[in-house]
C-alpha positions in Angstrom: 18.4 -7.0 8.8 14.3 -7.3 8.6 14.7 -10.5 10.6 16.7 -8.9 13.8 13.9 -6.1 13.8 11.3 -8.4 14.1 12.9 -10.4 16.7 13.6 -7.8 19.0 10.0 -6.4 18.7 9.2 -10.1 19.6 11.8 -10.3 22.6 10.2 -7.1 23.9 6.7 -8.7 23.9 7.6 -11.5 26.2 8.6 -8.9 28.1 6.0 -6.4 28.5 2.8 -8.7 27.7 -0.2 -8.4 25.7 -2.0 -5.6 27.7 1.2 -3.4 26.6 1.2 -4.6 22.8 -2.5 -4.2 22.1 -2.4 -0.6 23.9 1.1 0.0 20.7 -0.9 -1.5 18.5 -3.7 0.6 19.0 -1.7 3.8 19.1 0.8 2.8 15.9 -3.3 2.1 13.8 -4.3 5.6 15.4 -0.9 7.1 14.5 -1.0 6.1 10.9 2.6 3.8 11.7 4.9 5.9 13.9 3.1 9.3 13.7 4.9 12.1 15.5 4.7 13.6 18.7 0.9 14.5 18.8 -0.2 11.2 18.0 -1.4 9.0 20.5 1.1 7.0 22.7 3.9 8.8 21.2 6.6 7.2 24.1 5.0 4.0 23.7 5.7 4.0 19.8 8.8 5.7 20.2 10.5 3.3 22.7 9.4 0.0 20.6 10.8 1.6 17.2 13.6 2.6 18.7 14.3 -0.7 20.6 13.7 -2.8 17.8 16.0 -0.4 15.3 18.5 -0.7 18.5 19.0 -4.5 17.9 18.7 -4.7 14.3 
């Protein structure tokens, strides 16, 4: 479900803070979304996809 996706993106920014979520937000904008492995900050967008896909 959409809504479990969100919420574990959410979870995951209480955990990592707002210095870590502006630097994925940055990279997903530069990436066009989720990019590929030349983009910038590929790990960074990789683990919060992934993480978030996990718990949905």
């Amino acid at each position: 479900m959409k809504e479990n996706y969100e919420l574990a993106h959410s979870s995951h920014y209480t955990k990592v803070g707002i210095a870590y979520w502006t630097a994925l937000a940055t990279n997903e904008i530069l990436a066009n979304v989720h990019g590929n492995e030349y983009s910038p900050g590929p790990g960074r967008i990789a683990i919060c996809e992934s993480w978030a896909e996990h718990i949905s």
